[in-house]
C-alpha positions in Angstrom: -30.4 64.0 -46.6 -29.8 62.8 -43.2 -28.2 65.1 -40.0 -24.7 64.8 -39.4 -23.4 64.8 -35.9 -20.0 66.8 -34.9 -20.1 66.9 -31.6 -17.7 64.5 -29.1 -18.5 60.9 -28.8 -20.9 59.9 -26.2 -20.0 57.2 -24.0 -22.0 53.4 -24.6 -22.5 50.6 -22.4 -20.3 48.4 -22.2 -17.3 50.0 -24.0 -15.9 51.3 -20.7 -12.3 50.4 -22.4 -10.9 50.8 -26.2 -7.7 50.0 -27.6 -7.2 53.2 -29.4 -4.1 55.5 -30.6 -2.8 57.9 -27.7 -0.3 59.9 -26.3 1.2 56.6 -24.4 1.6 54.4 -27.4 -0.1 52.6 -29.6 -2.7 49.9 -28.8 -2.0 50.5 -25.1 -5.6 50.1 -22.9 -6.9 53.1 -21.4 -10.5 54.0 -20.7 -12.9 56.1 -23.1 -13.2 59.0 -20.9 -10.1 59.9 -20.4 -9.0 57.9 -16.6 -6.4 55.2 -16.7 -7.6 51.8 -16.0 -8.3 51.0 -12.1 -6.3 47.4 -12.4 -3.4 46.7 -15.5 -4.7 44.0 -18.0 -3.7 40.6 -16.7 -3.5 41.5 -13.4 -6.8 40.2 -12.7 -8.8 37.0 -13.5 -12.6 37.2 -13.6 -15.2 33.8 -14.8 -17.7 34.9 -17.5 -19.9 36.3 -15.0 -17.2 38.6 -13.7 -16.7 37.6 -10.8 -12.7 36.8 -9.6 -11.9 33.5 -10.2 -9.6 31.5 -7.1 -5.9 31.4 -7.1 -5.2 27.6 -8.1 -3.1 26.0 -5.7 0.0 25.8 -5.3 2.0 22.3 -6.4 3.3 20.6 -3.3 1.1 22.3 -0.5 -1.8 20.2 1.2 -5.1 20.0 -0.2 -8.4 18.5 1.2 -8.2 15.8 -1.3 -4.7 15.1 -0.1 -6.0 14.8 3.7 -9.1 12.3 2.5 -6.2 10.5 0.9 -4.4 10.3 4.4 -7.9 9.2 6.0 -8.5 6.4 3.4 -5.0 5.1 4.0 -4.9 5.5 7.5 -8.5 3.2 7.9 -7.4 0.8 4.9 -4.3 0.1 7.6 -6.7 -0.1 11.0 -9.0 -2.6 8.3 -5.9 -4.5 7.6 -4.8 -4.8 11.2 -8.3 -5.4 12.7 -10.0 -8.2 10.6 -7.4 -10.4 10.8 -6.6 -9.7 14.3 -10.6 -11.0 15.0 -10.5 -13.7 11.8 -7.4 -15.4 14.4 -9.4 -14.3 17.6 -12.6 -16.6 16.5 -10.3 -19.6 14.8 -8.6 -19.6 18.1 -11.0 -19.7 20.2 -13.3 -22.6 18.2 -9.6 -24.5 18.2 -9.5 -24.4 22.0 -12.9 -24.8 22.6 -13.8 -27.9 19.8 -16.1 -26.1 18.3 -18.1 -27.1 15.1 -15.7 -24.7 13.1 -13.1 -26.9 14.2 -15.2 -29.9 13.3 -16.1 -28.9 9.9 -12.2 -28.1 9.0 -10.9 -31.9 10.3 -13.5 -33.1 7.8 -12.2 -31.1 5.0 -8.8 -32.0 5.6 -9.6 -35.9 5.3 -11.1 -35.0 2.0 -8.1 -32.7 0.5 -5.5 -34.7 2.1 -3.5 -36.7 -1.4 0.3 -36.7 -1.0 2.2 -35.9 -4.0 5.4 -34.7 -5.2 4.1 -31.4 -6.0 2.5 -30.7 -2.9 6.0 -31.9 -1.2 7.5 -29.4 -3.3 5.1 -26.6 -2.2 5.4 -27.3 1.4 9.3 -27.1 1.0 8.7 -23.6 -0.3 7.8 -22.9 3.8 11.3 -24.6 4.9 13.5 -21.7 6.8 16.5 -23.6 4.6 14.2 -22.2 1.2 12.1 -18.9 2.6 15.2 -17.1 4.8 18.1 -17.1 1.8 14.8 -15.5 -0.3 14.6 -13.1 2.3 18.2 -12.3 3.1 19.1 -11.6 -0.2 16.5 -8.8 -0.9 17.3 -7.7 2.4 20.7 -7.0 1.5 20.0 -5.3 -2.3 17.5 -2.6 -0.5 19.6 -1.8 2.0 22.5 -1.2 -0.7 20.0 0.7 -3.2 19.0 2.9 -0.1 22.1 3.5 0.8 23.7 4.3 -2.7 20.5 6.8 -3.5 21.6 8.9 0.0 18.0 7.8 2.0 17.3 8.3 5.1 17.6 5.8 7.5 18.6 3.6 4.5 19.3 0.4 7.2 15.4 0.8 8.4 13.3 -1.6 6.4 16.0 -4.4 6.3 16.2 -4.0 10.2 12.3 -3.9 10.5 11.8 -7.1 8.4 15.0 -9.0 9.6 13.4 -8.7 13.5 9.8 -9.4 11.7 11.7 -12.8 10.8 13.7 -13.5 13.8 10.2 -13.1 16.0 8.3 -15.8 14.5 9.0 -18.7 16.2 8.7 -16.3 19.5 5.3 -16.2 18.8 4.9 -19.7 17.0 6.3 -21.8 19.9 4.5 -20.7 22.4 0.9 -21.0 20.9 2.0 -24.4 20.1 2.5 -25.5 23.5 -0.8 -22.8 25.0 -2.9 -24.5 22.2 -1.8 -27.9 21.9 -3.9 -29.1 19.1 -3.3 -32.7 17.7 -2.1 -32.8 13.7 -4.4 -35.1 11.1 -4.2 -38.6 11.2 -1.6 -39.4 8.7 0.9 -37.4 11.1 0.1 -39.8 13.7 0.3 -38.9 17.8 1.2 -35.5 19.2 0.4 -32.0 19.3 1.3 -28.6 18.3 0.0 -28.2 15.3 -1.1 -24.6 15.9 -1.1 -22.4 14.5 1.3 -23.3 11.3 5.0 -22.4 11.5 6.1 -23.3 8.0 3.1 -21.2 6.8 4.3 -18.2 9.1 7.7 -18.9 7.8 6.6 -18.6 4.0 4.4 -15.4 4.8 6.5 -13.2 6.5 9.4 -14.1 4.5 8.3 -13.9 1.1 5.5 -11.2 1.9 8.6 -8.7 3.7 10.9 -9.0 0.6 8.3 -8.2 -1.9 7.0 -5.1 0.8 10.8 -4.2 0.6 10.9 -4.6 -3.3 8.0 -2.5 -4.2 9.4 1.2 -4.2 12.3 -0.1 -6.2 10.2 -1.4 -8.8 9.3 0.9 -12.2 5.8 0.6 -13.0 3.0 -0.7 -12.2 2.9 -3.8 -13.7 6.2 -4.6 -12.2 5.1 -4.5 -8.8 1.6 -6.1 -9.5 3.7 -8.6 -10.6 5.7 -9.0 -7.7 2.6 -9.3 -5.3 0.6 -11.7 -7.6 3.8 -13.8 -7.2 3.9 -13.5 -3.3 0.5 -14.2 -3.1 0.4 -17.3 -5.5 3.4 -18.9 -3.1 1.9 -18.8 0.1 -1.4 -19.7 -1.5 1.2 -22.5 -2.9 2.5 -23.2 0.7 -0.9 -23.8 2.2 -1.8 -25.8 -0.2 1.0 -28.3 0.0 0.9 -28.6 4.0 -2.5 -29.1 4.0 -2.5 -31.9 0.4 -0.1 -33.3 2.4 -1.5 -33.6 5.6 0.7 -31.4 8.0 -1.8 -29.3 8.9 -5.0 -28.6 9.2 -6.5 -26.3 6.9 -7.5 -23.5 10.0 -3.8 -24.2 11.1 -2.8 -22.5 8.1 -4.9 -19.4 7.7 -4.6 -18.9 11.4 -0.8 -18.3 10.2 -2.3 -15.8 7.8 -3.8 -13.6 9.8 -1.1 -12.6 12.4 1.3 -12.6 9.6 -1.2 -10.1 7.5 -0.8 -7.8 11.1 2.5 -8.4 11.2 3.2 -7.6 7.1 0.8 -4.3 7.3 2.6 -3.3 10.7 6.3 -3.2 8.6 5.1 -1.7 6.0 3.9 1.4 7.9 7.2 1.2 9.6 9.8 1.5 6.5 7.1 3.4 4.5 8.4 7.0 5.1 12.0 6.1 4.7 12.1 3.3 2.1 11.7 5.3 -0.7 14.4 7.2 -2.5 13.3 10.8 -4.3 13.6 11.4 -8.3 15.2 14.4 -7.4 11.8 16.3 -7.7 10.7 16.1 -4.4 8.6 12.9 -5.5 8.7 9.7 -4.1 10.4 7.2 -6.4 9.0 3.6 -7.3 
């Protein structure tokens, strides 16, 4: 027959804790030899490996990832603002000078150039009787929305694209006249045909209301939408002017670039106070 052993229990690794009966209750933790527990269960958190694991952070403070996120945006915006600024910068300067850029877009203008009723239609689109009303009107429904959801500054992106308006032909005009470039053929004598007014027209009014739109609009798809459709008019617009012989294709996407400075300038400027809060301390779109 085997010994028996009677004496006290010997202590083993790893079973530094037991949940066994005692004097403070049932099932409550307390360590084999006799010494309440250095830290309460819960208290602490430890990996597999022991170790304490890091306090997650806290919803609504900065993180690193929310700084790269500021980086990326902030150099998307200097991209936005500095390619077209040198796009304009070369067209420009190959206008003035007659260079072979500007050789090589007068001989795909007489091979584009077909006057229809549809391209009529899309030039129209560029009219400041057709692009301002657009504009005006979307104006006027963000700066009521603002206004009825308590933002800040509620007047601030309707001002900002109103003056973006109002400036063009300050800026228009005048590189008209500097430039002086003669239109195609069909137009017959004269200048000023640079850079494209009705195309600056088109852009900065249809391209501010949809900018405006965009943090009113639920969803994604919604406001996909709406840019698809901004971009399809003005690619519409320049179209038409040059089908129909108005401009010169380089007339037109000069246009486009100071309008794509202009566009990502207002954007950063209504940005921070064009968007109303879901009550959550989120932005709302």
């Amino acid at each position: 027959m085997g010994d028996t052993w009677s004496g006290p229990p010997q202590l083993r690794p790893g079973r530094a804790l037991a949940h066994t009966p005692g004097a403070s209750g049932s099932g409550s933790p307390h360590r084999s030899d006799g010494r309440s527990p250095q830290t309460p269960r819960g208290a602490r958190h430890t990996d597999p490996d022991g170790r304490s694991r890091t306090t997650p952070p806290v919803r609504g403070r900065p993180t690193i990832s929310s700084g790269r996120r500021t980086g990326l945006h902030r150099s998307r915006g200097l991209l936005l603002l500095g390619l077209p600024g040198l796009l304009f910068a070369l067209i420009t300067w190959q206008v003035v000078a007659d260079g072979p850029l500007t050789r090589a877009d007068e001989r795909l203008s007489d091979s584009l150039v077909r006057r229809g009723a549809a391209a009529q239609f899309l030039a129209d689109l560029g009219n400041v009787t057709v692009a301002v009303p657009v504009l005006a009107l979307v104006l006027v429904y963000v700066a009521w929305r603002a206004r009825a959801t308590g933002t800040d500054h509620w007047w601030r992106p309707a001002a900002g694209a109103a003056a973006l308006m109002a400036a063009v032909p300050l800026w228009v005009v005048p590189l008209k006249e500097l430039v002086a470039r003669p239109g195609p053929a069909i137009m017959g004598p004269g200048t000023g045909f640079y850079p494209s007014g009705h195309t600056a027209t088109a852009t900065v009014a249809y391209g501010a209301a949809v900018l405006l739109l965009l943090p009113w609009l639920r969803g994604a798809p919604a406001r996909g939408a709406a840019v698809c459709c901004a971009v399809v008019v003005n690619l519409g617009v320049g179209a038409g002017l040059v089908r129909q012989g108005y401009h010169w294709p380089l007339d037109v996407v000069a246009s486009w670039c100071v309008c794509a400075m202009l566009l990502t300038a207002l954007d950063r400027w209504s940005r921070p106070h064009s968007r109303a809060s879901d009550g959550t301390g989120r932005e709302g779109r």
